[in-house]
N, C-alpha and C positions, 0 to 999 in steps of 0.2 A: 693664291687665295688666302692663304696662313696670314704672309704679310699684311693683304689689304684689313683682312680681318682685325688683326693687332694695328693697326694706324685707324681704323676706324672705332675702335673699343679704347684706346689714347684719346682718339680728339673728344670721343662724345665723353668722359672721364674731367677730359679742362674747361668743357661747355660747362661742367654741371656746377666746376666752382667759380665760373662766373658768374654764377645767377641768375642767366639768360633765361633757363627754363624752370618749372617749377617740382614739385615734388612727383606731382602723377604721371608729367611727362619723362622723368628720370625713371621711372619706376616702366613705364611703357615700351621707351627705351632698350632699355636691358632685356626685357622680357621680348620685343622683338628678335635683339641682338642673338640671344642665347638659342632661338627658337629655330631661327634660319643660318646663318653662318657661325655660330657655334660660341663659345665662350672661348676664347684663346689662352686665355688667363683663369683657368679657375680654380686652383688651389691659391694663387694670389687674391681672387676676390673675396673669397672666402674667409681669408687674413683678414683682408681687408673689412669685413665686414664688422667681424669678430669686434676689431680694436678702435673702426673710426667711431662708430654708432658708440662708444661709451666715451671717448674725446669728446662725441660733440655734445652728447646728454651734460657731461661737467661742464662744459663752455657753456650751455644753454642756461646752469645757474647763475652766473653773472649777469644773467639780466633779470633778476627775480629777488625780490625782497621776503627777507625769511618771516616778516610781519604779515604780510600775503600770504603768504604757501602753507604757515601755519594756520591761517583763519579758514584757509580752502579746505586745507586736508582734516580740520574740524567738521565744516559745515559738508564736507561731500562723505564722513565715515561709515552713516547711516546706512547711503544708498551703497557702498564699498560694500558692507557685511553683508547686508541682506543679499546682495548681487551673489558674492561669491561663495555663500552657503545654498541658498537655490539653486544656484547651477551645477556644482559637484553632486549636489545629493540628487540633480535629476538625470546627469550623466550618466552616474552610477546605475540608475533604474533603465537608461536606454541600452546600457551595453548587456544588462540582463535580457530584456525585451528583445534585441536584435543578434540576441546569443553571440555576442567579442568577446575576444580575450581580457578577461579581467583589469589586466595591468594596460592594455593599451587602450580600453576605456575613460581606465584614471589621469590617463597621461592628457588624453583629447579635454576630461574633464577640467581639468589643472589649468592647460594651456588657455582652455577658453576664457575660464574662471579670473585667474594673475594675469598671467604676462606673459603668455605664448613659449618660444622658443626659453627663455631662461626658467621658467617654470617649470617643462618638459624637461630639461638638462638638472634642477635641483632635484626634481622626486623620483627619475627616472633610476638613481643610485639605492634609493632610499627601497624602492619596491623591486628591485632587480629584475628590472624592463630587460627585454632583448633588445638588440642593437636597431633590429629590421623593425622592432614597433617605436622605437624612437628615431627613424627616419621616416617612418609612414606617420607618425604623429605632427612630427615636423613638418612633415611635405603637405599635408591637408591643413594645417597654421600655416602654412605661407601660399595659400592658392586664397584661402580666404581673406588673408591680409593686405595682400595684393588688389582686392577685390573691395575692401573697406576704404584702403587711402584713395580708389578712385572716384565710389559713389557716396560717399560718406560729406563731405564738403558740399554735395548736390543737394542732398539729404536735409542736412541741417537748413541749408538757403531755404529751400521749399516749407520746411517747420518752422522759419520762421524764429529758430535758436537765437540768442543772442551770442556774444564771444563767449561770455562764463558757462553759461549753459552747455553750449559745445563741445568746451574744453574738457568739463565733465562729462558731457557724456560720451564721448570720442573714448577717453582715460580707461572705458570701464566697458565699452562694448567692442573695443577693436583688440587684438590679441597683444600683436609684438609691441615695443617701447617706438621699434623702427617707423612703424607704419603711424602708429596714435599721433608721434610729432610729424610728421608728413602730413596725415590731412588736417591736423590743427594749423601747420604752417601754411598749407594753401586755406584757411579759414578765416586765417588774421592774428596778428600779435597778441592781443589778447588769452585767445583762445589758445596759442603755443604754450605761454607763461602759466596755463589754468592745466592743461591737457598733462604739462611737464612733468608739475606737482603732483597730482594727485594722481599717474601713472606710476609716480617712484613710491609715493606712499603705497601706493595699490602691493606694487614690488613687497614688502615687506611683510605680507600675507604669505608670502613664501615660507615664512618659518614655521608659522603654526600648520600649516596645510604638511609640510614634511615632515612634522612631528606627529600628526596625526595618520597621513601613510605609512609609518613606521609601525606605525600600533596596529593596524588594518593590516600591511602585508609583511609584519612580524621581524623585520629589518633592524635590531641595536644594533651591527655593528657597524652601521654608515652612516656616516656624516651629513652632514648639512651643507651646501654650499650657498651664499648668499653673495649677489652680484656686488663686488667692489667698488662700481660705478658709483655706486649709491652714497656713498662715503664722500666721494668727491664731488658730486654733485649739491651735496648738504655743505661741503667747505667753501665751495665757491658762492656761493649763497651768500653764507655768512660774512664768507671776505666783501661781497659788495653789499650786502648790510650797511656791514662797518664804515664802507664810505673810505677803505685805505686806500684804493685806487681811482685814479679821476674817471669822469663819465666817458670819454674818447675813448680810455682803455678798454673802458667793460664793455663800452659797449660794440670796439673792434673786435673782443673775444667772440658777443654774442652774433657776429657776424659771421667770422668765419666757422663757430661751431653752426650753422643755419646750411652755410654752403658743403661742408663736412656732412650734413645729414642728407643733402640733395646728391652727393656722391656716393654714399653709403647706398641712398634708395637705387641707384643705378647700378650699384654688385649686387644688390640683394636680388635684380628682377636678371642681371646675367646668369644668377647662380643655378636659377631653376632648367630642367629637364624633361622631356619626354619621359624619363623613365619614370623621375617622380611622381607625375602625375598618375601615370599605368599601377603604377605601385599603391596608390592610395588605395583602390577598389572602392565599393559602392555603401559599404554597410559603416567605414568610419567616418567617409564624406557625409554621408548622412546624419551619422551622429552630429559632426562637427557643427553642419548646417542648420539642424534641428538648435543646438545647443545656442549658436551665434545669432539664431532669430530670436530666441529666449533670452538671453541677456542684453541685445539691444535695443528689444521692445521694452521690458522691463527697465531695464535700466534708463531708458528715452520719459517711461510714463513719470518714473520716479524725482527723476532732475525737474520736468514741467512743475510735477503738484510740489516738489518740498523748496526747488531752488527758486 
């Protein structure tokens, strides 16, 4: 059984980077895989996840003009702040209401707020989380997220979104980096190069949000940590700006980084467990749910009236 398992979690692993299938069925995929014959690999997948999802975010800048990304992450900053200051401060008020642990409220906050799993992993040091409330925070981000890259592409169809619109609004209601280019990729090109941008600028809310847990759960003497992806993702931007490389190139990059994401969504859905879920309980799943209908409704009203 071990065997067939490992040759069946191979082959579905070389589908994904041929492009046969698309993001939600990678992500369904896995999430089958993991559920019934097991994950055979999962301290690999987990590597795996870690390292491919920030390859393909830099590969995905090669196909993006920093005269775009700039005018988006202008015109989308408005609904950014507003977004991620209402939801922390109502988190905040739910985890009192539904009597949480202080710090694992803030973690659900953060995650919903930035950018899921790396938001969780920045402030988690900063308010000196327990281990078990940063995998219970983690594990309810990734049951929701899961849950975003499937109906979310449905969602938009039926609103009638355009690709820009999407693209922000995806960037700003779905948690992880993983999942937002997953259903802007099953959306449309457009909506990938919109969703990209203003997901990585979103990313950089990260610092003021840990500077100010810091003050809140009394933490100077930990650091900051800010995803390095980010950096590279702005390089490669610029390099096809610049127009130093021909268009074949960039845009063989921004292919394989596309089929790199469709693999990644497929460790990401191997990765999860029975236990995880058992682990979450009722009162942070709620929060999260509460919180994720709150910022997609909001964030949805906001893209129609201002974008």
């Amino acid at each position: 059984m071990l065997t067939f398992s490992r040759a069946l979690f191979v082959s579905i692993a070389l589908v994904c980077l041929t492009g046969w299938i698309n993001s939600a069925a990678a992500l369904l995929l896995g999430v089958a895989l993991a559920l019934t014959l097991g994950n055979p690999f999962v301290e690999q997948s987990r590597v795996g996840v870690k390292h491919l999802l920030k390859i393909a975010v830099i590969g995905l800048g090669f196909g993006i003009q920093a005269g775009e990304a700039l005018s988006t992450s202008v015109d989308s900053l408005g609904i950014t702040a507003i977004t991620i200051v209402t939801t922390v401060v109502l988190g905040w008020l739910l985890a009192k209401v539904l009597n949480m642990d202080r710090r694992l409220g803030h973690l659900l906050s953060s995650g919903t707020a930035i950018c899921g799993g790396s938001a969780i992993a920045a402030v988690a040091p900063v308010i000196h989380a327990q281990n078990k409330h940063i995998t219970m925070a983690i594990a309810v981000v990734f049951l929701l997220n899961a849950l975003a890259l499937l109906i979310f592409p449905t969602i938009g169809a039926y609103l009638e979104l355009s690709q820009y619109q999407f693209g922000v609004w995806s960037a700003i209601a779905i948690h992880d980096t993983s999942s937002v280019v997953g259903a802007a990729l099953a959306y449309g090109d457009e909506a990938l190069k919109t969703a990209t941008t203003v997901k990585l600028a979103r990313t950089l809310w990260i610092i003021p949000l840990a500077l100010v847990s810091m003050l809140l759960f009394r933490s100077p003497e930990n650091k900051i940590k800010i995803p390095w992806f980010i950096g590279g993702f702005i390089i490669a931007m610029l390099i096809n700006s610049a127009g130093w490389l021909p268009d074949n190139v960039t845009g063989g990059i921004t292919l394989v980084a596309k089929r790199l994401l469709i693999l990644t969504l497929f460790l990401v859905g191997s990765s999860l467990s029975l236990a995880d879920i058992k682990e979450t309980g009722w009162r942070p799943m709620l929060m999260a749910v509460v919180l994720w209908l709150f910022i997609s409704l909001l964030s949805w009203y906001l893209v129609v009236n201002w974008l």
